[in-house]
TIZAGU-126257 format. One record per residue (C-alpha): residue number from 0; x, y, z; residue in one letter. Coordinates in nm, 2 decimals, always signed. Layout:
N
+-----+--------+--------+--------+---------+
| num |      u |      v |      w | residuo |
+-----+--------+--------+--------+---------+
| NUM |      X |      Y |      Z |       a |
...
+-----+--------+--------+--------+---------+
This chain:
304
+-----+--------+--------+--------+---------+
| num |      u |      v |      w | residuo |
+-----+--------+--------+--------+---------+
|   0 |  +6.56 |  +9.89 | +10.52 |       x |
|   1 |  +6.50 |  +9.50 | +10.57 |       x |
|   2 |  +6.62 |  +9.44 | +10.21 |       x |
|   3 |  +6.91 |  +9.64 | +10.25 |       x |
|   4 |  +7.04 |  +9.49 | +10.59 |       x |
|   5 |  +7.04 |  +9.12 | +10.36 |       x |
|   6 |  +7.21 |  +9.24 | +10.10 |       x |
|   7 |  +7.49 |  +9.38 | +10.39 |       x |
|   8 |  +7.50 |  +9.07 | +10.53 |       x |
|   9 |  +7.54 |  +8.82 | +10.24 |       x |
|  10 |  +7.79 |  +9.10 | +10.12 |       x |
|  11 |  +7.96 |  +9.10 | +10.43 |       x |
|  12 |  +8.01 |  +8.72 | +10.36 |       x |
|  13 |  +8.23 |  +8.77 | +10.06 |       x |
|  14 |  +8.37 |  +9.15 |  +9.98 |       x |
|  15 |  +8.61 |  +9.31 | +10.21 |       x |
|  16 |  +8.55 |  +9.55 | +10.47 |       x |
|  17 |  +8.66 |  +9.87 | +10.29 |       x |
|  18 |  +8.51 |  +9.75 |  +9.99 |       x |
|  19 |  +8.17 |  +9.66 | +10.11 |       x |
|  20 |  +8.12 |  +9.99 | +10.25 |       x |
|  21 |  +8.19 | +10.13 |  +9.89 |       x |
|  22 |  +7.94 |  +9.86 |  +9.70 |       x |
|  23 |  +7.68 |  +9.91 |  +9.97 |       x |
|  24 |  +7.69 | +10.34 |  +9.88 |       x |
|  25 |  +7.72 | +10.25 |  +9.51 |       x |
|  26 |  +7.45 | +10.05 |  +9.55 |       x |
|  27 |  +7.18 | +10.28 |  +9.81 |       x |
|  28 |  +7.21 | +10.54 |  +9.51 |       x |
|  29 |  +7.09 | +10.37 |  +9.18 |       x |
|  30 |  +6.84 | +10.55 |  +9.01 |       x |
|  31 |  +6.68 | +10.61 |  +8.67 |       x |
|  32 |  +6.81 | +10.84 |  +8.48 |       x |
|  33 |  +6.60 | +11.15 |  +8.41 |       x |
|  34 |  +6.49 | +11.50 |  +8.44 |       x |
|  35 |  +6.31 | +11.66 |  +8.74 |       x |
|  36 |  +5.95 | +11.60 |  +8.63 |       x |
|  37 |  +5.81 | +11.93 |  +8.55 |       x |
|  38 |  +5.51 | +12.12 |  +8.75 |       x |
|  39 |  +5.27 | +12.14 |  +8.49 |       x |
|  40 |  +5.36 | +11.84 |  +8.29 |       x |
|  41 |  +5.04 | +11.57 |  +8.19 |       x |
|  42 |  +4.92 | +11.41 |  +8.49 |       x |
|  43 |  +4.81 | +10.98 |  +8.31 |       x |
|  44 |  +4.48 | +11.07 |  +8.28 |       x |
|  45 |  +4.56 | +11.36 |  +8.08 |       x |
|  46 |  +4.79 | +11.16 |  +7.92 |       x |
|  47 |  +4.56 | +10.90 |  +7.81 |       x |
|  48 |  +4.35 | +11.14 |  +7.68 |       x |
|  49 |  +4.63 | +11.32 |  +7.46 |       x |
|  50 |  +4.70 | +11.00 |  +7.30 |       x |
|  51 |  +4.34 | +10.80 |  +7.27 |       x |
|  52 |  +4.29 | +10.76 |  +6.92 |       x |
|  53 |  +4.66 | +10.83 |  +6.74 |       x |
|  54 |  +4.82 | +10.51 |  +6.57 |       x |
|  55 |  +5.09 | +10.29 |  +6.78 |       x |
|  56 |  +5.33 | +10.49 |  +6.63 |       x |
|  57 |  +5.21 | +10.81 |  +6.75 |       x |
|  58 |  +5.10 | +10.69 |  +7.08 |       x |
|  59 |  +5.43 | +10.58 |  +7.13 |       x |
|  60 |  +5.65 | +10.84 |  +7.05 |       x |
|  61 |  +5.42 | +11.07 |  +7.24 |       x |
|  62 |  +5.49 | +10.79 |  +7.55 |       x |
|  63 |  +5.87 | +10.77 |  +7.47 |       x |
|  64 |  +5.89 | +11.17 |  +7.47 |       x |
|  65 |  +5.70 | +11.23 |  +7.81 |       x |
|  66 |  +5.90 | +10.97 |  +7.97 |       x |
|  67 |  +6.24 | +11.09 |  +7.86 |       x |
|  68 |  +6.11 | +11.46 |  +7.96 |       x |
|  69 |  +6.06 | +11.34 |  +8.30 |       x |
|  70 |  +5.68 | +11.26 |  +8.31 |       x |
|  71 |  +5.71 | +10.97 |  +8.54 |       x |
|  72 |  +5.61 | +10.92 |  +8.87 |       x |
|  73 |  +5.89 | +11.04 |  +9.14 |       x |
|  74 |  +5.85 | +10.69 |  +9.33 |       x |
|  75 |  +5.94 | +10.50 |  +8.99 |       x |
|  76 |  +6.30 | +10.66 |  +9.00 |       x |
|  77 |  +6.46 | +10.48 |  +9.33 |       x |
|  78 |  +6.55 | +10.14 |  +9.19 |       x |
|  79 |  +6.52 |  +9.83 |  +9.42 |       x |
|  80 |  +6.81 |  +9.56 |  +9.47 |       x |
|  81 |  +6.70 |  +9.19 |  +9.40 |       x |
|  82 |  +6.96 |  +8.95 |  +9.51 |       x |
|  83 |  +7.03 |  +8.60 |  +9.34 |       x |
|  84 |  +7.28 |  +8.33 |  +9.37 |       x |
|  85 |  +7.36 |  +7.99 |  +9.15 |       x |
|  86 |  +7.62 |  +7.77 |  +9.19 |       x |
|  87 |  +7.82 |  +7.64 |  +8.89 |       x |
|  88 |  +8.14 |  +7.35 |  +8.98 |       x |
|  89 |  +8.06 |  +7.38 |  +9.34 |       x |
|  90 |  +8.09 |  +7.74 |  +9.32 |       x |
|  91 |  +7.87 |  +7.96 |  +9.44 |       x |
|  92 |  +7.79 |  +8.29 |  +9.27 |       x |
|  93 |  +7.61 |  +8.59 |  +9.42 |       x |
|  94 |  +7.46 |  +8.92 |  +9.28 |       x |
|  95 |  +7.24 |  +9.19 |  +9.31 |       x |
|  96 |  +7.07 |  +9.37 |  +9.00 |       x |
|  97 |  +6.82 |  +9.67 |  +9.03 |       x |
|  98 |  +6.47 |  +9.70 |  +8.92 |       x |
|  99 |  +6.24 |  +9.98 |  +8.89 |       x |
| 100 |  +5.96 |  +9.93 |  +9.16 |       x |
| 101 |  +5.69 |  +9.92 |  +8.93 |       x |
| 102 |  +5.60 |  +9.90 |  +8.55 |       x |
| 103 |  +5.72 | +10.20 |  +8.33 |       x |
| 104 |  +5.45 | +10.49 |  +8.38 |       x |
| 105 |  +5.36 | +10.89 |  +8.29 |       x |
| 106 |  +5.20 | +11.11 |  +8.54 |       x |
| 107 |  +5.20 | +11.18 |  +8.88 |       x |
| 108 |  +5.23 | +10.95 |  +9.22 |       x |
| 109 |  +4.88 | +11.07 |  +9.22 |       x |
| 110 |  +4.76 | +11.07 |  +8.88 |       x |
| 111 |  +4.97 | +10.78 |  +8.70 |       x |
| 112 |  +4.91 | +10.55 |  +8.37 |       x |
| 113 |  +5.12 | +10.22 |  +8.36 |       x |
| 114 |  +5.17 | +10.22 |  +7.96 |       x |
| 115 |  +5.17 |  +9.93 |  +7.76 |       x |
| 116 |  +5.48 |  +9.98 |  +7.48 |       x |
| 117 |  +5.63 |  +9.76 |  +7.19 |       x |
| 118 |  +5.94 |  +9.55 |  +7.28 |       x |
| 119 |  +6.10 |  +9.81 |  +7.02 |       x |
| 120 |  +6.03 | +10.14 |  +7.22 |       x |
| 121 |  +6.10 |  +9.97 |  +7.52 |       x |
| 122 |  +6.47 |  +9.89 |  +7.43 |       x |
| 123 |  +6.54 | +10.24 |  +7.31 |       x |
| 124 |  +6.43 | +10.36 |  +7.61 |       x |
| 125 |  +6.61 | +10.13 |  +7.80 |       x |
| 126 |  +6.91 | +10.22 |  +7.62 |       x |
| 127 |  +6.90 | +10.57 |  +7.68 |       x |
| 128 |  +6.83 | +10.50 |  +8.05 |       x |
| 129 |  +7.10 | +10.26 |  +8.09 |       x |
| 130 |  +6.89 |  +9.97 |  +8.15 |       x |
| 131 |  +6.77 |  +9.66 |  +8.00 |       x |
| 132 |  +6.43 |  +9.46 |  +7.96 |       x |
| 133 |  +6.43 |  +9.15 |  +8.18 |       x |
| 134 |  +6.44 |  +8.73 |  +8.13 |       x |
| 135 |  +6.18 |  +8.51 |  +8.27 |       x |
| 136 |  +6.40 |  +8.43 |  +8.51 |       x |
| 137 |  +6.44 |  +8.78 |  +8.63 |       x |
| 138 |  +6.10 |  +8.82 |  +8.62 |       x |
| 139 |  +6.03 |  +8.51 |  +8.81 |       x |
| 140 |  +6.26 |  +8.68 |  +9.10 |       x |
| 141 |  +6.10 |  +9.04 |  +9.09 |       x |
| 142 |  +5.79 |  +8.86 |  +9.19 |       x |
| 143 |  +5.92 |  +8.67 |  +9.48 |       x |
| 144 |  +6.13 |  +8.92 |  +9.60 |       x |
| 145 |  +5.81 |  +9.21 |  +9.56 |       x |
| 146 |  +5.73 |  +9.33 |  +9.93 |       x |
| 147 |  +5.37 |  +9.38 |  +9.72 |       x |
| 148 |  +5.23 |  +9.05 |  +9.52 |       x |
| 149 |  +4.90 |  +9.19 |  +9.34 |       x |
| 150 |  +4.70 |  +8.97 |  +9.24 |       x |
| 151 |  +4.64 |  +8.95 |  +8.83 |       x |
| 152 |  +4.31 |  +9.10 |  +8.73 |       x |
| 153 |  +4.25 |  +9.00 |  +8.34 |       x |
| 154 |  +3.95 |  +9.18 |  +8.12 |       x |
| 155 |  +3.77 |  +8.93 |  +7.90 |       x |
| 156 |  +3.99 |  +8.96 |  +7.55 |       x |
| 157 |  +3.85 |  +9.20 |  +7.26 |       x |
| 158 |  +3.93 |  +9.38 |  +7.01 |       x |
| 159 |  +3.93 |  +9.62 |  +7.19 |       x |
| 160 |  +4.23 |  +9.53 |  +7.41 |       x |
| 161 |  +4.51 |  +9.70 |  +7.22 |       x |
| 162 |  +4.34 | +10.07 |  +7.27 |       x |
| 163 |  +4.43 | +10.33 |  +7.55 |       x |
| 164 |  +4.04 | +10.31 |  +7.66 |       x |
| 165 |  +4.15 |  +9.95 |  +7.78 |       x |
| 166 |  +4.49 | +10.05 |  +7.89 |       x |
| 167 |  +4.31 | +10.33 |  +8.10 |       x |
| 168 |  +4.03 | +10.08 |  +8.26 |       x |
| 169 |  +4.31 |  +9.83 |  +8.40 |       x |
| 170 |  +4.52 | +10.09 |  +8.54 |       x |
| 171 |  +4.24 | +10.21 |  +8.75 |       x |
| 172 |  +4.19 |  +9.85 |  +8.86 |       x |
| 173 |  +4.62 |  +9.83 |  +8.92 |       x |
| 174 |  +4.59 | +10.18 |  +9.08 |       x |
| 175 |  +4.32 | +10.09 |  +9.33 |       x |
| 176 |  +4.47 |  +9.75 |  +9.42 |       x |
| 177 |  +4.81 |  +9.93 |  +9.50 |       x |
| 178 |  +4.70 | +10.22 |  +9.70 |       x |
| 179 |  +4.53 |  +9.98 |  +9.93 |       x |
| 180 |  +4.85 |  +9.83 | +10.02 |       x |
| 181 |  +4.98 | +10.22 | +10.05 |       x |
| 182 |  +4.96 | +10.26 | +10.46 |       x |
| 183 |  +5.16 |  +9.90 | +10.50 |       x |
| 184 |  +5.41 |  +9.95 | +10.17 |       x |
| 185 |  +5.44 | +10.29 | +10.09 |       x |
| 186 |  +5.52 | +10.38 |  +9.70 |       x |
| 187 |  +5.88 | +10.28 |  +9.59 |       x |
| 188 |  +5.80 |  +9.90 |  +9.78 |       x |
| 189 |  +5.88 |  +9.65 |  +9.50 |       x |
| 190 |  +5.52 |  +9.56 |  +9.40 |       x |
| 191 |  +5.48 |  +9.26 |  +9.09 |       x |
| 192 |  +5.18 |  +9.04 |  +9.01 |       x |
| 193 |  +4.98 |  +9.30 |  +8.79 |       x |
| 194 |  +5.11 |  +9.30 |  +8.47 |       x |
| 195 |  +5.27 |  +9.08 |  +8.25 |       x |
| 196 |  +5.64 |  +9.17 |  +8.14 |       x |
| 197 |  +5.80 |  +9.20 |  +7.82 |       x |
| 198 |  +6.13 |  +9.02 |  +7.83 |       x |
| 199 |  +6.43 |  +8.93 |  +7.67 |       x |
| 200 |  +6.47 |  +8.58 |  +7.60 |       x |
| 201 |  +6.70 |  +8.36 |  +7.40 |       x |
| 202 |  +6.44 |  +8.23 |  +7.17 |       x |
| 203 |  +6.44 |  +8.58 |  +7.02 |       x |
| 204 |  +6.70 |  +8.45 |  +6.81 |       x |
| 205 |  +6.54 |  +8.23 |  +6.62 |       x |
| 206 |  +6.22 |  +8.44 |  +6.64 |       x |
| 207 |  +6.28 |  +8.76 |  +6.43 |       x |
| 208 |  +5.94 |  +9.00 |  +6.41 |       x |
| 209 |  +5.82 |  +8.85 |  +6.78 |       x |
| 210 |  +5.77 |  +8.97 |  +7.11 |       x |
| 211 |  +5.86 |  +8.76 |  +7.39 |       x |
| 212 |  +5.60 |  +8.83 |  +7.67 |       x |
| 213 |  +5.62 |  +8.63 |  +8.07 |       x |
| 214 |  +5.49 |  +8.65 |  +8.38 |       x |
| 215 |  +5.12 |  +8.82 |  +8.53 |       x |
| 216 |  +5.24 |  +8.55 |  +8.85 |       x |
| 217 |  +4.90 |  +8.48 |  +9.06 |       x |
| 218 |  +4.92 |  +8.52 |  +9.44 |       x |
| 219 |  +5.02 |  +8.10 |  +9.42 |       x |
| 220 |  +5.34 |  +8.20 |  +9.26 |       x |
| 221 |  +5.27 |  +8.07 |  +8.93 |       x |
| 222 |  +5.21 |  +8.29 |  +8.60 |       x |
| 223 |  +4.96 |  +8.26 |  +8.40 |       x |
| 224 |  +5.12 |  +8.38 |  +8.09 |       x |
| 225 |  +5.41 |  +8.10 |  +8.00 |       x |
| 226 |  +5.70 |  +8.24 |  +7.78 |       x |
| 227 |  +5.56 |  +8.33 |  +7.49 |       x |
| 228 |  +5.66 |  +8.41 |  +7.13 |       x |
| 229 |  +5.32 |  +8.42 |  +6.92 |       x |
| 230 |  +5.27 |  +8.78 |  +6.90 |       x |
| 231 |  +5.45 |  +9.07 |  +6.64 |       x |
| 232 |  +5.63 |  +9.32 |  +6.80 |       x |
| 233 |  +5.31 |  +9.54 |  +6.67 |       x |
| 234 |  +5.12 |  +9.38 |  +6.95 |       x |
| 235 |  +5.06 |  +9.61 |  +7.23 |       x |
| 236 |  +4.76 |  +9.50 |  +7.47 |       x |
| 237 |  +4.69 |  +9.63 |  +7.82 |       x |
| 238 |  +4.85 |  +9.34 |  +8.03 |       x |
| 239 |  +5.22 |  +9.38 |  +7.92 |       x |
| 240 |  +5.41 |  +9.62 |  +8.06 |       x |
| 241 |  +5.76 |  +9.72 |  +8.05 |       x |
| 242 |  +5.99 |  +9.67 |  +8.42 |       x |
| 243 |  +6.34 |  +9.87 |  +8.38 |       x |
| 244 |  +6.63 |  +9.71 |  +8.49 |       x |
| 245 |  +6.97 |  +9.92 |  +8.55 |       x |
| 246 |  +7.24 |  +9.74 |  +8.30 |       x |
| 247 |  +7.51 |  +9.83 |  +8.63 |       x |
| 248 |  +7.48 |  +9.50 |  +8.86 |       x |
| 249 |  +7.69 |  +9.33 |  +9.12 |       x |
| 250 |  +7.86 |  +9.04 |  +9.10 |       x |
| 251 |  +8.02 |  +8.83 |  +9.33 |       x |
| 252 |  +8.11 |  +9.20 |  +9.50 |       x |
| 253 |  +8.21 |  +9.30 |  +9.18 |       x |
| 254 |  +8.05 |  +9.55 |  +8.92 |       x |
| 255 |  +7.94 |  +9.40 |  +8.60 |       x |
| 256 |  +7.62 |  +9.48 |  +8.38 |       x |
| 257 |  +7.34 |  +9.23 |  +8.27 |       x |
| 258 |  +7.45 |  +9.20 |  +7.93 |       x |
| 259 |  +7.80 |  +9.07 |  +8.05 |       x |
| 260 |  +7.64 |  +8.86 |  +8.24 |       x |
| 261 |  +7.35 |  +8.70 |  +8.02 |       x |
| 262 |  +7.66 |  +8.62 |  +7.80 |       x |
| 263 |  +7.85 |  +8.44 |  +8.00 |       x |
| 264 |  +7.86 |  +8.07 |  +7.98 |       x |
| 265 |  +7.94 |  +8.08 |  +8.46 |       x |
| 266 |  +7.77 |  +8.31 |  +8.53 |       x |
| 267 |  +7.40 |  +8.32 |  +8.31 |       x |
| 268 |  +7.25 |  +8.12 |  +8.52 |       x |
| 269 |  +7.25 |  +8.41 |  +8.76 |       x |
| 270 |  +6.96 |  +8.55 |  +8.53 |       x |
| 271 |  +6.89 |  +8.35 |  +8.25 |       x |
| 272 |  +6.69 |  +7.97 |  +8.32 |       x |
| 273 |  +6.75 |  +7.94 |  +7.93 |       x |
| 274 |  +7.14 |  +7.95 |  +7.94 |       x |
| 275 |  +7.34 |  +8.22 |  +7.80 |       x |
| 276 |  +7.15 |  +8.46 |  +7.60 |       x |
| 277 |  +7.42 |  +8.67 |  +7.36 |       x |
| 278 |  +7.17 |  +8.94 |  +7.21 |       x |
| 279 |  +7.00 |  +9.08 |  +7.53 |       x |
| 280 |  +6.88 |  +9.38 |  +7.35 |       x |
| 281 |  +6.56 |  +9.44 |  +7.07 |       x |
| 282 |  +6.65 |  +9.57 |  +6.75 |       x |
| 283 |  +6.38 |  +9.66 |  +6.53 |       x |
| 284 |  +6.34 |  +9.79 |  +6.18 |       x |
| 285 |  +6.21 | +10.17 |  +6.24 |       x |
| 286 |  +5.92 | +10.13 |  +5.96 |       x |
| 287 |  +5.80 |  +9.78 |  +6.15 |       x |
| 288 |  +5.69 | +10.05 |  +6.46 |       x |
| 289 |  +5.45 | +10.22 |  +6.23 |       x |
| 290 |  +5.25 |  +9.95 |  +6.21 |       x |
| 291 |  +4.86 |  +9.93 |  +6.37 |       x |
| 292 |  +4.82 |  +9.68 |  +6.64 |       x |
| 293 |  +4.51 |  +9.58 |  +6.49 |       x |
| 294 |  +4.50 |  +9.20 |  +6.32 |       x |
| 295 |  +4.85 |  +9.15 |  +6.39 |       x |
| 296 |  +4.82 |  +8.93 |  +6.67 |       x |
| 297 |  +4.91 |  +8.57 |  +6.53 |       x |
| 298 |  +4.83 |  +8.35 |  +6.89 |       x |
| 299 |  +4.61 |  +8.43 |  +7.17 |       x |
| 300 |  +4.86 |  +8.42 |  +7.45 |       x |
| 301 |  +4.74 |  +8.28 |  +7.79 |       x |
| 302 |  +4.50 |  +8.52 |  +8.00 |       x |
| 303 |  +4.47 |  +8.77 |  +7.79 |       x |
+-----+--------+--------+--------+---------+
């Protein structure tokens, strides 16, 4: 409720009266887009166990399915508001986007697995849910505005580091770090810190084939993984994760969607520390997801 009574304030400062009451309902009910999760669907440990073993492109389709069905956690669907201004000629500009609390997840509130995807999964799912895949400079104010900062808890790199055995051994570490914070910041609370992001950046452009990973931000407030374009988009290790981020913002008490806005030469600088950004979006050849994860990583990125 403390985040909310901000955002009415600053609000206050620069839409109407009638209008603000209108943004400020619009903006209490954003939420992802899905089914009622089902009774008996997977819990993540089951999950993890269904999909140990299959090929990325297996794995993911089995994710992308489950997640679509409504196999997420219930506290993942209420999205939070993260506010952020610039000023450009003297002007200054004010918005609010929505995130999803946590990483992208199957199961239960009790029984969840925070799942690792390629960049290319990740952006059809985003596009189905009416989201997009964050900047570093997005990411950068998730973290600061997270009511939970989790400290980052790498596993010495392997080979091993791209399989669901991994993926399953840091969630329990995530899972126990968060539901120690549980009596003070119930699920829902904006929690960053304990996974790196994949994100959207401009140097995508210029990098076709690539991920672009950020973030994993220690308790100081600095990340220990820089922007980083050294990996394929067949690289899938346990430390990136994917944050949702409705497309539907507000800006300057006006609705407007991140893609408008990352190309925007004003108003960028609202999300983007890398000026505009015109393609905000993955596209990937469909036989490039059916490639192993396995010897395609080009650079060892920074913590993993």
């Amino acid at each position: 409720m403390r985040a909310w009574a901000c955002i009415a304030a600053c609000l206050a400062g620069w839409v109407p009266g009638a209008a603000l009451a209108a943004t400020l309902g619009s903006l209490q009910a954003q939420t992802l887009r899905l089914p009622e999760r089902a009774t008996n669907a997977l819990t993540g440990t089951q999950f993890a166990r269904r999909v140990t073993g299959l090929a990325l492109a297996q794995r993911e389709q089995e994710a992308a399915s489950e997640i679509l069905s409504g196999n997420v956690p219930d506290f993942l669907r209420k999205l939070c508001p993260v506010q952020v201004t610039n000023v450009v000629n003297e002007k200054t500009n004010t918005a609010t986007f929505f995130v999803a609390p946590d990483y992208l997840a199957v199961g239960s509130d009790a029984d969840y697995l925070l799942m690792p995807l390629s960049p290319g999964v990740a952006q059809e799912l985003a596009d189905k849910l009416h989201c997009s895949l964050p900047t570093r400079k997005m990411v950068d104010e998730i973290y600061y505005a997270a009511e939970v900062k989790l400290a980052p808890s790498p596993i010495p790199p392997s080979a091993a580091m791209t399989t669901v055995e991994v993926f399953s051994n840091h969630n329990s570490i995530v899972c126990e770090q968060r539901r120690s914070k549980l009596a003070e910041h119930p699920f829902g609370a904006l929690v960053a810190g304990h996974k790196k992001d994949v994100v959207i950046s401009a140097k995508l452009a210029t990098a076709p084939g690539r991920v672009a990973i950020y973030g994993w931000h220690r308790t100081n407030g600095l990340p220990i993984q820089p922007l980083h374009l050294g990996h394929t988009t067949a690289w899938v290790d346990y430390s990136q994760c994917i944050r949702l981020v409705q497309q539907t913002m507000v800006v300057n008490g006006q609705s407007n969607t991140v893609a408008e806005v990352l190309a925007d030469p004003v108003l960028a600088g609202l999300l983007s520390d890398e000026g505009i950004v015109r393609d905000s979006a993955y596209r990937q050849r469909t036989e490039d997801r059916g490639q192993s994860s396995n010897g395609t990583r080009s650079a060892r990125s920074a913590g993993s």
